[in-house]
C-alpha positions, 0 to 999 in steps of 0.5 A: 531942523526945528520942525523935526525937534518937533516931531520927534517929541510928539513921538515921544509923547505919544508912545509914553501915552500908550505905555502907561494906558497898558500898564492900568489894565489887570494883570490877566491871572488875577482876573476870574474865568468868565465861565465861572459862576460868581463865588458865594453870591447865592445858593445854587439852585436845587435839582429838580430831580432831588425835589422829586424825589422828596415829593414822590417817595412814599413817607415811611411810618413806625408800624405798631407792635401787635398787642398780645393776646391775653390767653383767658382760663378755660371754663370749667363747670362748677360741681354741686355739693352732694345731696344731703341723705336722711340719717339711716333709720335704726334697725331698717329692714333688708329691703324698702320700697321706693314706689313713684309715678312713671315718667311716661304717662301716655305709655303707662296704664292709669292708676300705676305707680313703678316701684324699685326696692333697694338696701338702706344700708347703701341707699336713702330717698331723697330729692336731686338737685332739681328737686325730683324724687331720687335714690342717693347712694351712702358710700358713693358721693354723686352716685344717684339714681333719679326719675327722668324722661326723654330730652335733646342731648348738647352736640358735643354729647355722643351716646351709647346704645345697648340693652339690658334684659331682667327677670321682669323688664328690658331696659334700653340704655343709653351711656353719655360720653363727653369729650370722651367721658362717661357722664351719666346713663339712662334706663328706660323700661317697663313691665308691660303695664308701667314705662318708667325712666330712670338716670344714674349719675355720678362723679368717680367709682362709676362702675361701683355706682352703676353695679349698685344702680342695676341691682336695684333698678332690676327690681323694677314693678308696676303696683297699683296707686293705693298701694304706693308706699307714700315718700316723704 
């Protein structure tokens, strides 16, 4: 009897024991899934496709803007002053004589001067602007008759071909255009003992100033040396 007293409080210790070792354990809803990472022990690591993607994209740079271009004024050519003429002589006759040496030289007989007569109540002698012997026209500014020869002409000058017949000489003419517009024309001529060139310029009236130039041009004559009518 006493030995199953016995027993039975072992019993009873032992299922005591093992009521409260569970009772220690955590309940299992507090407890964190194992498959679940850590919360806020670190920073999760980057994707390595996302750094790629930093590494490979082409950087994307601010064009600059184009400066504008700054539109410079065309050059225009700068216009010389008109020739000085001399004071008109007092009662001068009709016609006087304008008597120089002929710009073709190897085509002139030797011992020749060209001589052209004009009216001083529209012309005067004088010198162009390049200092060569020349008729200035008194009513007409730039319309000038003056003594050239044979030259090479800038590309964007085209020139006119045509041939003027007088009394005593054919003149082979020649109009210059640029862009256009008539710039100046040659005469070339001769009378079989004399080949001289003349070249009428002007700025405005040009048919009134290229009228006047024939008429005096037309007069054109060879006259011996000693008979030249010295210019001033």
């Amino acid at each position: 009897m006493f030995r199953r007293v016995i027993l039975i409080a072992s019993l009873s210790l032992l299922i005591t024991a093992c009521g409260g070792a569970a009772a220690t354990e955590m309940p299992a809803a507090t407890e964190a899934p194992a498959t679940e990472a850590p919360a806020a022990t670190e920073p999760p690591a980057q994707p390595l496709v996302a750094e790629n993607a930093l590494t490979d994209s082409p950087v994307e740079t601010s064009k600059p803007e184009p400066t504008p271009t700054e539109i410079l004024p065309t050059a225009t050519e700068t216009q010389l002053p008109p020739l000085e003429l001399p004071t008109e002589a007092v009662n001068a006759p009709a016609k006087m004589a304008w008597d120089g040496i002929p710009t073709y030289l190897g085509d002139s007989t030797s011992g020749f001067s060209f001589r052209v007569t004009y009216n001083p109540d529209l012309w005067a002698v004088t010198s162009d602007q390049f200092g060569f012997p020349a008729l200035g026209h008194r009513g007409i500014e730039y319309c000038v008759i003056a003594v050239t020869s044979g030259r090479g002409l800038p590309a964007n000058i085209t020139v006119e071909h045509d041939v003027l017949y007088t009394d005593n000489v054919t003149f082979d003419v020649n109009t210059a255009f640029e862009n256009g517009v008539k710039k100046f024309v040659t005469y070339t001529g001769g009378d079989g003992t004399i080949v001289s060139g003349f070249m009428v310029t002007f700025d405005g009236q040009v048919d009134e100033c290229l009228a006047d130039a024939v008429t005096v041009l037309s007069t054109l004559q060879s006259v011996p040396v000693s008979q030249a009518t010295p210019q001033p």
